[in-house]
One Martini backbone bead per residue (centre of mass of N, CA, C, O) as a GRO file, in nm:
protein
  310
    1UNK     BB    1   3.161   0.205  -0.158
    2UNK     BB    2   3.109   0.059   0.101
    3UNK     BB    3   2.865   0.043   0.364
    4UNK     BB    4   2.856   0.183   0.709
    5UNK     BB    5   2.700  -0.004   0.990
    6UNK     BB    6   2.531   0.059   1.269
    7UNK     BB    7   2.484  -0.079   1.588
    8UNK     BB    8   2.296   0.074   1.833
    9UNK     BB    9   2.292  -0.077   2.195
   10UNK     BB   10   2.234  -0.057   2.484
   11UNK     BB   11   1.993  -0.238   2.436
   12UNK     BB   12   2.003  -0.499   2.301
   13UNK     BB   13   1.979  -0.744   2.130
   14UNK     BB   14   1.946  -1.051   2.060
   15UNK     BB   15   2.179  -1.205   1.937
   16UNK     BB   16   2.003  -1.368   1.707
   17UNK     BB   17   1.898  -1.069   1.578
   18UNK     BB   18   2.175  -0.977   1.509
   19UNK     BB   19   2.283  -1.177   1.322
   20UNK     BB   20   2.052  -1.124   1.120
   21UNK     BB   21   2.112  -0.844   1.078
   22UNK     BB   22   2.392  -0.887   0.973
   23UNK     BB   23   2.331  -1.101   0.744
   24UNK     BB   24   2.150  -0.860   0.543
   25UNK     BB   25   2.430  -0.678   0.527
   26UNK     BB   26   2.618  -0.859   0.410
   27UNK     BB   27   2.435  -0.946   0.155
   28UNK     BB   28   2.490  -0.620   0.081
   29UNK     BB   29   2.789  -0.549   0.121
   30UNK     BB   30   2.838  -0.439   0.431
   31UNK     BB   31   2.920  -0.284   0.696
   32UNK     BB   32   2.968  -0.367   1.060
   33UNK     BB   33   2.900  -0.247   1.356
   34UNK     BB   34   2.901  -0.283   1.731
   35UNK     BB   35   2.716  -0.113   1.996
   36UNK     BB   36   2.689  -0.232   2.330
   37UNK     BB   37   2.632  -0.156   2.652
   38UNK     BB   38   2.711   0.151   2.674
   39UNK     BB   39   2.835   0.423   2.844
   40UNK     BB   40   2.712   0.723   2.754
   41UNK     BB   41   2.811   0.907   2.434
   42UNK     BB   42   3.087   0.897   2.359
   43UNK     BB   43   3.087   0.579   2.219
   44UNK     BB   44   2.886   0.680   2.019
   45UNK     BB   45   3.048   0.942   1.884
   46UNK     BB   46   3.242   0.756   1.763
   47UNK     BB   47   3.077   0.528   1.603
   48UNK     BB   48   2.923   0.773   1.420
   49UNK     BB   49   3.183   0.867   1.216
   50UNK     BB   50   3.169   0.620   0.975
   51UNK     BB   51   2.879   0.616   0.915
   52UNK     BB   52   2.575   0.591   0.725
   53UNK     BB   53   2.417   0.383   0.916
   54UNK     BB   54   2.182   0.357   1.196
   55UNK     BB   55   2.064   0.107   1.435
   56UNK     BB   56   1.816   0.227   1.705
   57UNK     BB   57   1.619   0.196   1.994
   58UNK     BB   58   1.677   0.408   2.264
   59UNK     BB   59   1.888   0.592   2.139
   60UNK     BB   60   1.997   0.875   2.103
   61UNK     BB   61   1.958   1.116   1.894
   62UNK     BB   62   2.173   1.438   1.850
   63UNK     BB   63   2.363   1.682   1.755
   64UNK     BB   64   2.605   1.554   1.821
   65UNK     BB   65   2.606   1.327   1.687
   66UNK     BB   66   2.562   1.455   1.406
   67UNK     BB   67   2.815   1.589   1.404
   68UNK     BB   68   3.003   1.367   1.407
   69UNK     BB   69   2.835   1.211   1.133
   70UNK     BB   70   2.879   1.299   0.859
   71UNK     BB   71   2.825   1.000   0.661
   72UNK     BB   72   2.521   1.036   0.772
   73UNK     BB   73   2.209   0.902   0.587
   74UNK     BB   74   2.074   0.719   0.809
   75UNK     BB   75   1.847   0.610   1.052
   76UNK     BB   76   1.699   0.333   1.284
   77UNK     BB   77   1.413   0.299   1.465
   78UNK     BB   78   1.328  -0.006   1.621
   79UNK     BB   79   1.016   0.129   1.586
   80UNK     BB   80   0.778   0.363   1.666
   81UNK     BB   81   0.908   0.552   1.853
   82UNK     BB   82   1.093   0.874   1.734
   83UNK     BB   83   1.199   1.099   2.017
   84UNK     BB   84   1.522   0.998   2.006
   85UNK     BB   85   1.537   1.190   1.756
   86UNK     BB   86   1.657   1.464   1.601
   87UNK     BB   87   1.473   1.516   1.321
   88UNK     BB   88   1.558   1.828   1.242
   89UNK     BB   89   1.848   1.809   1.244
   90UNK     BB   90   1.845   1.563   1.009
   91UNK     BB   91   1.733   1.758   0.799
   92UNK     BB   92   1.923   1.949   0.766
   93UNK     BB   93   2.162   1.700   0.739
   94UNK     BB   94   2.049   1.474   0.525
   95UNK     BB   95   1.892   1.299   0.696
   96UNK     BB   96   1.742   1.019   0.747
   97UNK     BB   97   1.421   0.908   0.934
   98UNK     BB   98   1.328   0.578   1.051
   99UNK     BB   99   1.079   0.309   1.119
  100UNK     BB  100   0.881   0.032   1.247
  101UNK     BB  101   0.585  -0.018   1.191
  102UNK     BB  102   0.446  -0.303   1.384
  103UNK     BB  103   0.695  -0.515   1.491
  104UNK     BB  104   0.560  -0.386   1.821
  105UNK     BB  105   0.256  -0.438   1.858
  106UNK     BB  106   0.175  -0.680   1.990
  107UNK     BB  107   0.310  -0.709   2.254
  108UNK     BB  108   0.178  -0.430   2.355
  109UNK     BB  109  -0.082  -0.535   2.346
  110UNK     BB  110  -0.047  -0.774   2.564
  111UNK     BB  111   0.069  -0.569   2.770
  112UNK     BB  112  -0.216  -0.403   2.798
  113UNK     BB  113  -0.389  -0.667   2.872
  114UNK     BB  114  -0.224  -0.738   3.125
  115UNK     BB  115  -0.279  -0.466   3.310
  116UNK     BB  116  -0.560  -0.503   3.305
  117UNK     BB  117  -0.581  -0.764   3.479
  118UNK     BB  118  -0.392  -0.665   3.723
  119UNK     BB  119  -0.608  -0.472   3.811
  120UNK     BB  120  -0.890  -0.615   3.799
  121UNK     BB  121  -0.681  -0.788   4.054
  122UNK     BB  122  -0.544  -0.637   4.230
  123UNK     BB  123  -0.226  -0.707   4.212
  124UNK     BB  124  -0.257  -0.993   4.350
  125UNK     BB  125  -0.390  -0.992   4.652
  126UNK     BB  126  -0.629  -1.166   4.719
  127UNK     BB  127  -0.894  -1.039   4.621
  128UNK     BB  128  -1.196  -0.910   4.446
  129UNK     BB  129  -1.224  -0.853   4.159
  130UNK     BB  130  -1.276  -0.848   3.796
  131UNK     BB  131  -1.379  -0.820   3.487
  132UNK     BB  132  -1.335  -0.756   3.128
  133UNK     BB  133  -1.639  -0.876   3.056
  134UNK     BB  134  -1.825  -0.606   2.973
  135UNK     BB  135  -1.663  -0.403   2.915
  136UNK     BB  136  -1.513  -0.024   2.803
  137UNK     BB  137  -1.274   0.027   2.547
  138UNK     BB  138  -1.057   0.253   2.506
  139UNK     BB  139  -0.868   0.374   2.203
  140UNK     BB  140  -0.623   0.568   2.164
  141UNK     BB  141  -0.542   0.538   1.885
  142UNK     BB  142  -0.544   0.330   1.548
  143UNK     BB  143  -0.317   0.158   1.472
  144UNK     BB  144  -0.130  -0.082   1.519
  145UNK     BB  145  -0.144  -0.116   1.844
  146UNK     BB  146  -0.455  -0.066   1.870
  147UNK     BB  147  -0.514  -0.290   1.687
  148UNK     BB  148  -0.429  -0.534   1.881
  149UNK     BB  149  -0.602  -0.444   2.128
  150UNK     BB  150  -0.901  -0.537   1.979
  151UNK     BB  151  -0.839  -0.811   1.910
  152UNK     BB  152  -0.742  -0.917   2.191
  153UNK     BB  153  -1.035  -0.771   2.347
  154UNK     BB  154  -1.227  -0.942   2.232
  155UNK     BB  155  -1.158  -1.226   2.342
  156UNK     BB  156  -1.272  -1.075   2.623
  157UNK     BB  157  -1.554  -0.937   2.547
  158UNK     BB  158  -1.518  -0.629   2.461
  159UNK     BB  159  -1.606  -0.335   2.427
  160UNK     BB  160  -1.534  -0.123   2.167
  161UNK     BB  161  -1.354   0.186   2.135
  162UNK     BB  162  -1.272   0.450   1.912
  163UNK     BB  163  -1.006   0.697   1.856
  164UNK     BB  164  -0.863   0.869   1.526
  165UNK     BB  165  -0.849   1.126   1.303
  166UNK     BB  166  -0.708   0.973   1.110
  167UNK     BB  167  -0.907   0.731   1.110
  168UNK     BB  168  -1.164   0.599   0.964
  169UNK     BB  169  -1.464   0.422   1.014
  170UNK     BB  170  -1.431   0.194   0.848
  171UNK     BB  171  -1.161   0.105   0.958
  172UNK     BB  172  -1.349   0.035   1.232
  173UNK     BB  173  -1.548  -0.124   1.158
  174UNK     BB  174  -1.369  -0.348   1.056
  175UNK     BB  175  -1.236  -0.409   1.323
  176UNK     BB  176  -1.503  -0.417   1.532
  177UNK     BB  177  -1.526  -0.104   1.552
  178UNK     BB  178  -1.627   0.216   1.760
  179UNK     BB  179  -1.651   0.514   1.704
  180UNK     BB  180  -1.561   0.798   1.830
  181UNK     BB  181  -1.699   1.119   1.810
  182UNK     BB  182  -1.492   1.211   2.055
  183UNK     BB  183  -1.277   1.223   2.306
  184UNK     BB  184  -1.476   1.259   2.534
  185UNK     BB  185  -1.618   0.995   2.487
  186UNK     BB  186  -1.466   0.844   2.533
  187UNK     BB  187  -1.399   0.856   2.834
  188UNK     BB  188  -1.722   0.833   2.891
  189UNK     BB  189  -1.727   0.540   2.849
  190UNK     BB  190  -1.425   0.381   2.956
  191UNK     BB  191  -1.304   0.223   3.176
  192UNK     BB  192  -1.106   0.179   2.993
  193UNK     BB  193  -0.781   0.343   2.852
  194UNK     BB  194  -0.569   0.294   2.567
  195UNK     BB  195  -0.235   0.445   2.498
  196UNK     BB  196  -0.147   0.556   2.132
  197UNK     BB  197   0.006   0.807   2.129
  198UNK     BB  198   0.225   1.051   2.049
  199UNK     BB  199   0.505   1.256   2.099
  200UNK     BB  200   0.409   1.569   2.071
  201UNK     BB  201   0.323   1.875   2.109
  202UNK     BB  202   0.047   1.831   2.122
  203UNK     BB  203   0.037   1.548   2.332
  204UNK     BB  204   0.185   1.699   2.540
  205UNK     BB  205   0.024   1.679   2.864
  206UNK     BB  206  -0.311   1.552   2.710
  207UNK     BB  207  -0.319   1.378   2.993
  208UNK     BB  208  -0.606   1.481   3.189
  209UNK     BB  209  -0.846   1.606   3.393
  210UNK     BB  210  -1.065   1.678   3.190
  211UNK     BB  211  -1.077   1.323   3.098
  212UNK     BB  212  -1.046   1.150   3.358
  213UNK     BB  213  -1.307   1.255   3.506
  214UNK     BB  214  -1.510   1.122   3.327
  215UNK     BB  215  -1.479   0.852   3.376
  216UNK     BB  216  -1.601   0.607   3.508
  217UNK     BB  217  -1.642   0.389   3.744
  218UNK     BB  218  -1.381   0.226   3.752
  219UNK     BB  219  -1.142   0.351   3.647
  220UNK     BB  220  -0.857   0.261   3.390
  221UNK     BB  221  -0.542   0.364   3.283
  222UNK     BB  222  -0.373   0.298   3.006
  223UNK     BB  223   0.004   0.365   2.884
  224UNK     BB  224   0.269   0.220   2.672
  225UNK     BB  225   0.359   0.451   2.522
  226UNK     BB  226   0.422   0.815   2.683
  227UNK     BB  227   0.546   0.976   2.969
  228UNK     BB  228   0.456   1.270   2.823
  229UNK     BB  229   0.155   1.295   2.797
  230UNK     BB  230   0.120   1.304   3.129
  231UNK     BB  231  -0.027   1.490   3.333
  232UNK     BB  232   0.113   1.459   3.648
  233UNK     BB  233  -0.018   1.622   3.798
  234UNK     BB  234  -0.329   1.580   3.706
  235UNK     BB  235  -0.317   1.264   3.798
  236UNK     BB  236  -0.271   1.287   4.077
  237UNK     BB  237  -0.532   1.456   4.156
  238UNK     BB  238  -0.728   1.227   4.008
  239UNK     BB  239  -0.631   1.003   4.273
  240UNK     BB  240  -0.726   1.207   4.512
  241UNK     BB  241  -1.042   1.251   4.417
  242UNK     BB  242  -1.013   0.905   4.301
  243UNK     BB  243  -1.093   0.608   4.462
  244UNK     BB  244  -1.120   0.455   4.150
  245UNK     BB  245  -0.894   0.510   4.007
  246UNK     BB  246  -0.659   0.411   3.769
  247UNK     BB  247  -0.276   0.346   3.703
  248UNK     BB  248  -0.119   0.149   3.438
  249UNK     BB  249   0.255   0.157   3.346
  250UNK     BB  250   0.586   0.098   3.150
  251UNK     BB  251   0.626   0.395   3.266
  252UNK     BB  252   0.821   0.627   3.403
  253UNK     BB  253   0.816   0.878   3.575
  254UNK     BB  254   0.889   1.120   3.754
  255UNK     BB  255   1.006   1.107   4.062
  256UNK     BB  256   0.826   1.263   4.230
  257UNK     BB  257   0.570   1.132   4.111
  258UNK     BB  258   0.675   0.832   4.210
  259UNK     BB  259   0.639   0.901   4.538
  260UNK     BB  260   0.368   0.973   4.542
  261UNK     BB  261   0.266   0.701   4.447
  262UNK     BB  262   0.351   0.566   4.665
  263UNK     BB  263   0.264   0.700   4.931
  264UNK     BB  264  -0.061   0.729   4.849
  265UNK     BB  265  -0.105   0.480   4.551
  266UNK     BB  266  -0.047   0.186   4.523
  267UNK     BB  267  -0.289   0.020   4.505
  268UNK     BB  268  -0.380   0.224   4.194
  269UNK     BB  269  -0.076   0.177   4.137
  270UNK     BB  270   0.162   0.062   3.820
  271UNK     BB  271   0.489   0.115   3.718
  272UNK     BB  272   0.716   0.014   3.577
  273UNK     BB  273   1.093   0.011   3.579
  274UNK     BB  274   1.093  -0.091   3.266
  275UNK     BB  275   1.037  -0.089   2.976
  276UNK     BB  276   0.803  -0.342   2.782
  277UNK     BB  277   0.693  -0.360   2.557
  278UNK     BB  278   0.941  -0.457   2.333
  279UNK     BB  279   0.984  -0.728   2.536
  280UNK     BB  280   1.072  -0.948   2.322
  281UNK     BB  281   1.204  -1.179   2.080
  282UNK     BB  282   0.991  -1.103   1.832
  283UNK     BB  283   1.035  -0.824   1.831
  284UNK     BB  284   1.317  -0.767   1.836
  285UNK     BB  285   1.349  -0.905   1.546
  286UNK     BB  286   1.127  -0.764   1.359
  287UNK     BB  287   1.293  -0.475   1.404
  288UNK     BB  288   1.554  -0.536   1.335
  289UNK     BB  289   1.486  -0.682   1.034
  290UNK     BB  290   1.365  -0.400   0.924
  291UNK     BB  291   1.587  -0.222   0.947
  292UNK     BB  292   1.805  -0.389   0.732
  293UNK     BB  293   1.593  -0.372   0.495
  294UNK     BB  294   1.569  -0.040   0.453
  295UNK     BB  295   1.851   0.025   0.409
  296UNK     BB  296   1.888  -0.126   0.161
  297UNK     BB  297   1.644  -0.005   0.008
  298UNK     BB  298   1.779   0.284   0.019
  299UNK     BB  299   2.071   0.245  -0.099
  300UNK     BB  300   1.975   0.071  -0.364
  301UNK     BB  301   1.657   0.234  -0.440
  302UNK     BB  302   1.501   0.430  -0.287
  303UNK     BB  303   1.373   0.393  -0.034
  304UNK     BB  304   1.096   0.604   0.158
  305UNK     BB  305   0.848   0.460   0.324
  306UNK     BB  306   0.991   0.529   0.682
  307UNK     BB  307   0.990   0.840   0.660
  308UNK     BB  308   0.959   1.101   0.905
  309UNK     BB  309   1.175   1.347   0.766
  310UNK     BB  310   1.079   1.485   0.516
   0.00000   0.00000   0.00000
């Protein structure tokens, strides 16, 4: 029996990126359905009912998608932060979930060193602001988005540092970059710091006070990753604390702390009303078409090569 493929987006893929997942769906002769720009989760939960398996971007996959879903065994995040699917539900009932690592790392990376500019341009008041050529960014977290802000970053002349535990020196030797010895002298050598961890219970909330008071002077975080990791009481904090301080990110944090941030810091916060990382036509499309290539090798090989919950 042929495969059922759903593609649910919110927020759609371009038309183009859609064309050709479902072009690449088709000649694995796969049936395919798309839901895009829906609101509310009942017409989820209804398309979700016939699905093999599923490709999705910012869109939830929750116990109840997953209960109404029974013929499905893959979701495909098309992206790398994949907190919006519960994983664990998922292994429960036998579904594998994956991501797209690497699809949005330029994009991602490139809109990271645009905010640093933006920055350090007094966002573009008309004042004098600074140049980034011989700052230090700190990179935490030294994956594929990393891996992309230190290429970029380089460019712009400035001295790299990274902190990531899971990978080697040698790994940051070879990209040009200088291993920080722990998170702490990260932030404490880093003008700039660029945060690509992801959500997870361990990160959750572990960017605060403790880190960011380090910051030498002078000192912008950017945030791109999830507005989940950043302790926002403690953000607060150290914006009233330190008037040299800066935070710039494409992630709206609660409503509470950004009325605070008008109200108090507009000049040295600048927050994206709208995630904007991966929203470029090329990020869109290479994520898309990983997406319906691994679905394809998943039910045809059985490859798990981008299995997150195994």
């Amino acid at each position: 029996m042929s495969k059922h493929v759903l593609i649910a987006t919110e927020k759609p893929f371009s038309p183009a990126a859609r064309d050709q997942i479902v072009a690449i769906l088709k000649e694995a002769k796969y049936e395919t359905s798309v839901l895009e720009k829906y609101s509310g989760k009942g017409p989820l939960i209804e398309a979700a009912k016939n699905a093999d398996a599923i490709i999705i971007r910012s869109d939830k996959i929750d116990t109840e998608v997953l209960s109404a879903a029974e013929k499905l065994s893959l979701v495909v995040r098309a992206g790398a932060g994949y907190d919006n699917v519960d994983t664990k539900t998922a292994k429960e009932r036998n579904v594998a979930v994956m991501n797209t690592p690497g699809q949005n790392a330029n994009a991602v990376g490139e809109l990271a060193l645009s905010m640093m500019v933006y920055m350090a341009r007094n966002q573009f008041d008309g004042s004098s602001g600074s140049e980034l050529m011989g700052k230090t960014l700190g990179i935490h977290a030294f994956g594929a988005v990393g891996r992309c802000v230190a290429r970029i970053a380089k460019g712009f002349g400035m001295n790299i540092l990274a902190f990531d535990p899971f990978v080697d020196a040698a790994t940051m030797k070879a990209a040009g970059v200088t291993p920080a010895k722990s998170v702490e002298e990260l932030y404490e050598k880093s003008r700039y710091v660029s945060l690509h961890i992801p959500a997870t219970p361990e990160t959750t909330a572990s960017i605060g006070k403790d880190k960011l008071m380090r910051m030498p002077k002078g000192a912008t975080l950017v945030n791109t990753a999830r507005k989940e990791i950043i302790h926002e009481a403690e953000l607060l904090q150290v914006l009233a604390e330190r008037e040299d301080f800066r935070y710039v990110s494409d992630i709206a944090p609660t409503e509470a702390t950004l009325n605070a941030i008008k109200e108090k810091f507009a000049k040295r916060v600048f927050v994206s009303p709208v995630k904007m990382g991966a929203q470029t036509g090329e990020a869109n499309e290479n994520a898309g078409l990983a997406a319906a290539r691994q679905i394809v090798g998943f039910f045809e090989n059985g490859d798990r090569s981008f299995v997150v919950n195994p």
